[in-house]
C-alpha positions in Angstrom: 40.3 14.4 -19.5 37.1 13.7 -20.4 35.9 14.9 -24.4 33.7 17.9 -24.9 30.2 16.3 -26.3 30.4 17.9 -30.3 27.7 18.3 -32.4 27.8 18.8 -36.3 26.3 18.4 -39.8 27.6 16.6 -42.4 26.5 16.5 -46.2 26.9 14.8 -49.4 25.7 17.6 -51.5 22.9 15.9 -53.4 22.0 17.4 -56.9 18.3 16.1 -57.5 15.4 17.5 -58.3 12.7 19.5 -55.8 10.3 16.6 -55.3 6.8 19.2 -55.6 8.0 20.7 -58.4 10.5 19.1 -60.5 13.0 22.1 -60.4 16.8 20.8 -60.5 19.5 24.0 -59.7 22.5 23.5 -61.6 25.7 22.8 -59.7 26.7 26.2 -58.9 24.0 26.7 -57.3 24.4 24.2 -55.3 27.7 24.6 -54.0 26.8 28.3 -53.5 23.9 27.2 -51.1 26.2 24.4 -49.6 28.8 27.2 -48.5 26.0 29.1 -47.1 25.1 26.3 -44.7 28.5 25.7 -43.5 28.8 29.5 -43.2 25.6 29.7 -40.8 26.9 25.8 -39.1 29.2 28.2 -37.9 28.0 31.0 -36.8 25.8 29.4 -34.7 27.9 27.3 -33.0 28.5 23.8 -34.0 31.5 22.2 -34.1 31.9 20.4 -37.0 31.3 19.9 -40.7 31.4 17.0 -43.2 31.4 16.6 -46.9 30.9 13.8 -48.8 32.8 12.2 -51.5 30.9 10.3 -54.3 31.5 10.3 -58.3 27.6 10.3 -59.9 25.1 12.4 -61.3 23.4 13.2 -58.3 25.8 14.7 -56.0 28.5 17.3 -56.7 31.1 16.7 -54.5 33.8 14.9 -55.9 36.6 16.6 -54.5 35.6 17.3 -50.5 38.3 19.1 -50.1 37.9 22.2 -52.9 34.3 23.0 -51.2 35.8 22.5 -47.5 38.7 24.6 -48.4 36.1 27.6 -50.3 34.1 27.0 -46.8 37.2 27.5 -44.7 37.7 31.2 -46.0 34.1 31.9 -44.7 34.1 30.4 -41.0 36.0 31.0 -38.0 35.6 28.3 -35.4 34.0 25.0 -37.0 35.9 22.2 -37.8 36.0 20.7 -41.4 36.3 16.9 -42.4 35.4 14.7 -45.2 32.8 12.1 -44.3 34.1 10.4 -46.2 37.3 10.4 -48.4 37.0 7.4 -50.3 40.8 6.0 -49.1 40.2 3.0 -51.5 40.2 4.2 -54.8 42.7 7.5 -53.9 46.2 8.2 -53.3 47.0 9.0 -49.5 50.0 11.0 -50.3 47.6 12.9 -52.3 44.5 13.0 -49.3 47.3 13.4 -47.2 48.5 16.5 -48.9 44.6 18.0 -49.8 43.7 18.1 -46.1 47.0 19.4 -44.7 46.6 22.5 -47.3 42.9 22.6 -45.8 44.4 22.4 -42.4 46.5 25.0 -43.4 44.1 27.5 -44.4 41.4 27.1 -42.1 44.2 27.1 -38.8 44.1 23.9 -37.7 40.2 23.0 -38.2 41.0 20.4 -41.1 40.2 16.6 -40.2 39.7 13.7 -42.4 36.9 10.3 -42.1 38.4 7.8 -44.0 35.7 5.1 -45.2 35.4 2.7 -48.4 32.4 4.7 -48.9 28.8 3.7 -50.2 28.7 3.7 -53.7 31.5 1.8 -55.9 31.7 4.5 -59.2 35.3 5.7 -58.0 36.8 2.1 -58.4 36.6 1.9 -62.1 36.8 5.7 -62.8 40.4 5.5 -61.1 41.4 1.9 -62.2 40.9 -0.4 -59.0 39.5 -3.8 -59.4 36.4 -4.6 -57.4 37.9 -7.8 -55.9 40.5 -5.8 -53.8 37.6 -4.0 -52.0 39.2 -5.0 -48.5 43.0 -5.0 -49.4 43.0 -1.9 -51.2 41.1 -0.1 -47.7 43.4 -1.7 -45.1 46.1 -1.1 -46.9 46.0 2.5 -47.6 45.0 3.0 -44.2 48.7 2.0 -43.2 50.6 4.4 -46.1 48.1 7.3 -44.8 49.0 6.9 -41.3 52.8 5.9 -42.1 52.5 9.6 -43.7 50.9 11.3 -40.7 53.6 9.9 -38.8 56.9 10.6 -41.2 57.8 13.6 -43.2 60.1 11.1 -45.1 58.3 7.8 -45.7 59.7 4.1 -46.2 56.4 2.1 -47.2 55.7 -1.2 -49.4 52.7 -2.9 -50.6 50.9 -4.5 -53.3 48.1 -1.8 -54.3 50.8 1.1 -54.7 54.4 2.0 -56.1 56.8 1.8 -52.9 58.4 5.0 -51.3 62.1 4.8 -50.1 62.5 8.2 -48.5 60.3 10.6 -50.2 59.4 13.2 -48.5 55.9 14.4 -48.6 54.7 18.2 -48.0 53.6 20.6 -46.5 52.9 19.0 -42.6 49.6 20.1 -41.1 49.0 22.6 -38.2 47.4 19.8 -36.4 49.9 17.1 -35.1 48.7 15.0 -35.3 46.1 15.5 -37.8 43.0 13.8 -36.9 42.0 10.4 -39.0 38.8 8.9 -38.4 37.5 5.7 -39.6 33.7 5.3 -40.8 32.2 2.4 -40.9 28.7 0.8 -41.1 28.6 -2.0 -39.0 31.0 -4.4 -40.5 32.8 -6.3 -37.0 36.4 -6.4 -38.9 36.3 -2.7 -39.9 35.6 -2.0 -36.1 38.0 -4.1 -34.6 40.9 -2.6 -37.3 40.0 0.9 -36.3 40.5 -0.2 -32.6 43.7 -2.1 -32.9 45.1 1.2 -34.9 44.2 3.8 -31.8 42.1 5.4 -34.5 38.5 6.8 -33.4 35.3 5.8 -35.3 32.1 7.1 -36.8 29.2 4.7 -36.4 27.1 5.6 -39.1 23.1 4.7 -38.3 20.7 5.2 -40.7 18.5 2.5 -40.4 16.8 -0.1 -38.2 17.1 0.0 -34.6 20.4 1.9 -32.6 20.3 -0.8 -30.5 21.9 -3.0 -32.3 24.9 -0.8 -32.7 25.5 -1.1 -28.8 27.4 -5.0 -30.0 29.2 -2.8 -32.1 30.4 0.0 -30.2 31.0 -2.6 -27.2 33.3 -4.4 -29.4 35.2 -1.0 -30.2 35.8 -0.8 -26.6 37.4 -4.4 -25.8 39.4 -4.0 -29.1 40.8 -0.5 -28.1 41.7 -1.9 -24.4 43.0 -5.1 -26.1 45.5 -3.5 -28.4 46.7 -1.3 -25.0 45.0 2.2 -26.2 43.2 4.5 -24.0 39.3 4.4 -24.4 39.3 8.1 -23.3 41.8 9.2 -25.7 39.9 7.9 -28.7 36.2 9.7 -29.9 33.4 8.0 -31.1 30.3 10.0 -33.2 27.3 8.6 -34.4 26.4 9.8 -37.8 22.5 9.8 -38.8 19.9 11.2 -41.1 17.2 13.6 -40.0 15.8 17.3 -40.0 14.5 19.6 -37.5 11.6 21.8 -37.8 9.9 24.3 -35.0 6.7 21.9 -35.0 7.7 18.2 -35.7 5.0 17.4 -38.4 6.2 20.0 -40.3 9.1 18.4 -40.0 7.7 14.9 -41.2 6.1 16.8 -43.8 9.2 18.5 -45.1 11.9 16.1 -45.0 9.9 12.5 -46.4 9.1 13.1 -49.5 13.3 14.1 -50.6 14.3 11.5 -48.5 11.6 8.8 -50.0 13.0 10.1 -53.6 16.5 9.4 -52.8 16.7 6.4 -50.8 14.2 4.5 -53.5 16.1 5.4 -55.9 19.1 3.8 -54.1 16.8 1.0 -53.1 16.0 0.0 -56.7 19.9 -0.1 -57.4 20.7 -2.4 -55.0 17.1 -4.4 -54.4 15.7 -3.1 -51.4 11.9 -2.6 -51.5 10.5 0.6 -51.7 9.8 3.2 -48.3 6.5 4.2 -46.9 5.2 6.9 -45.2 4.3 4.6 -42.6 7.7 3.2 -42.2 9.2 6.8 -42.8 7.3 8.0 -39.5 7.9 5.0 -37.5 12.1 5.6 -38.4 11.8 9.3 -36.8 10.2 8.1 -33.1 12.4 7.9 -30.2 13.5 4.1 -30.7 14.2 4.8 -34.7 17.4 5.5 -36.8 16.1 9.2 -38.2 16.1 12.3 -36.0 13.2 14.2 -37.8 11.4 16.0 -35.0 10.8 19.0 -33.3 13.9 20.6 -31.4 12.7 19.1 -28.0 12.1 15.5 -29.7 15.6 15.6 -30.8 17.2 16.4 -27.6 15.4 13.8 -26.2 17.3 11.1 -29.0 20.1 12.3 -28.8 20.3 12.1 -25.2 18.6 8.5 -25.3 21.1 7.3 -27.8 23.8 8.7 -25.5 22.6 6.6 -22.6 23.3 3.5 -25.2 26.6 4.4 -26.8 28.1 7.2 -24.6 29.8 8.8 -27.9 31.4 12.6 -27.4 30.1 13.6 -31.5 26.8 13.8 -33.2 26.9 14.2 -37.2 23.1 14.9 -38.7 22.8 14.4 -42.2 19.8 17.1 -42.9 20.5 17.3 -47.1 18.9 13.7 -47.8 17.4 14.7 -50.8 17.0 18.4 -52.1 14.4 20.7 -49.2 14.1 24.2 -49.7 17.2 26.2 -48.6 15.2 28.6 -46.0 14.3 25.6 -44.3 17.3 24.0 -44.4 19.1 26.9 -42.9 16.6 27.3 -40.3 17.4 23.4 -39.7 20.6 24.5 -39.4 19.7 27.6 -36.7 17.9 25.3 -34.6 20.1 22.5 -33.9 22.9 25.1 -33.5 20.8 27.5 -31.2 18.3 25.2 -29.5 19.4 21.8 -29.6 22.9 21.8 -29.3 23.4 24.0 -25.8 20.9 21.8 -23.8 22.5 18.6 -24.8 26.1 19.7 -24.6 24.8 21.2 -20.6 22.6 17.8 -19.9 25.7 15.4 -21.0 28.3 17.8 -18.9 26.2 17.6 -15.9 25.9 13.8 -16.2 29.5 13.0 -16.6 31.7 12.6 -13.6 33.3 15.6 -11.9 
């Protein structure tokens, strides 16, 4: 049966200051305006929501599940995941046991990315050692999905204490409850999410999408190889961008908050500074941003299906702090105007 095309939002819940004027909210208030927007995801029809994990100054969600949990008591239909839960540096039983309590209270809408993540803070704030950046993933991978799979669990390795029987609690609505894997590009992360039966979030937030098809080809031999069923498994593309009724408001709105964050980032890890220029270029029909009126971003979303023929679309909109009342009317039209023409065009493409 073939998958529903889903489209969704997901945020990391910045906390930095209004680029014109300086202003910063205080935390509150921006988990306040952060329920709001999952609140209005909802009620105008997307699918899905995801939150963010990160352990700094300029983001407030450290514990995903808290805010996705508040969010679940305020929403009916949408579906709630991290994106991601930092598997590395955290206990499984314990993101095991987070999300089924989500999945719990929301009725079976709880899901949960599973990435290494893009900042390194929670490794020495919980005690892990930088050097097992790739055992300490792969590994806890296996105890999570050991967990998903056994109410009492038998599990060895080198990162953690062993079980020998415990039993962990409570067991989800879902069953099974879904596990993605997120990854950026890395050929080994894509071929282990594969060879588990697990699906994957591409996330593509610069260069060209194009050269995500190796990538997302690659996922596809690797998921027949291992003997799973390619129509079993979802694939989403995760991206930045921001919507707008005319699209250089749009471009006018959403640079200069993204400029601020991503240079900041650049001149963490060395990457040269962002331009207007380049900014613009990034949001045209061949770039990684979908910034653009409601009718440009059809038209990408639709293109990139054509490349990758994934079944979900995450859009990162909170890249930087914009005004709420045009964030939530972001929010309106991707769920109102975007989403039902690409969700009718994609139907009517695929195969009766």
């Amino acid at each position: 049966m073939t998958k529903p095309f889903e489209i969704g939002l997901y945020s990391f819940a910045e906390l930095t200051p209004d680029p014109q004027t300086g202003e910063l909210i205080t935390p509150a208030q921006r988990l306040d305006k952060l329920i709001e927007t999952i609140e209005l995801a909802d009620q105008v029809g997307l699918d899905v929501f995801g939150l963010g994990e990160h352990h700094r100054p300029d983001f407030v969600s450290s514990a995903p599940a808290v805010i996705l949990a508040a969010a679940a008591a305020r929403t009916k239909r949408i579906r709630l995941s991290s994106a991601v839960s930092v598997l590395s540096s955290d206990d499984p039983v314990r993101v095991f046991q987070r999300f089924t309590t989500l999945d719990l209270l929301s009725n079976g809408r709880a899901e949960i990315m599973a990435g290494r993540g893009s900042f390194i803070e929670s490794f020495p704030l919980f005690g892990y050692d930088l050097r097992d950046y790739h055992t300490l993933f792969a590994e806890k991978l296996e105890l999570l999905l050991e967990i998903r799979e056994n109410v009492e669990v038998h599990w060895s390795g080198k990162h953690r204490a062993p079980l020998t029987g415990q039993g962990v609690y409570p067991r989800p609505v879902q069953n099974p409850l879904p596990i993605w894997v997120a990854v950026g590009g890395t050929p080994q992360s894509v071929v282990r999410t594969a060879t588990l039966g697990l699906p994957l979030a591409l996330a593509i937030i610069g260069g060209l999408p194009e050269q995500f098809v190796p990538m997302v080809d690659l996922y596809n031999r690797a998921v027949a190889q291992a003997g799973h069923s390619r129509t079993e498994l979802s694939l989403s593309i995760n991206s930045h961008g921001f919507i707008a009724d005319d699209a250089q408001e749009a471009h006018d709105t959403a640079y200069p908050p993204f400029a601020q964050v991503m240079n900041k980032i650049g001149r963490e890890r060395g990457w040269p500074p962002m331009n207007r220029q380049q900014f613009d270029a990034s949001c045209t029909l061949r770039g990684a941003n979908f910034v653009g009126n409601p009718d440009e971003i059809i038209e990408k979303i639709l293109f990139q299906h054509e490349m990758f023929n994934h079944n979900r679309f995450l859009l990162q909109m909170s890249v930087g702090t914009l005004p709420h009342n045009k964030m939530m009317h972001a929010i309106e039209l991707l769920g109102t105007k975007v989403a039902p023409v690409v969700r009718k065009e994609i139907g009517r493409r695929r195969p009766t």
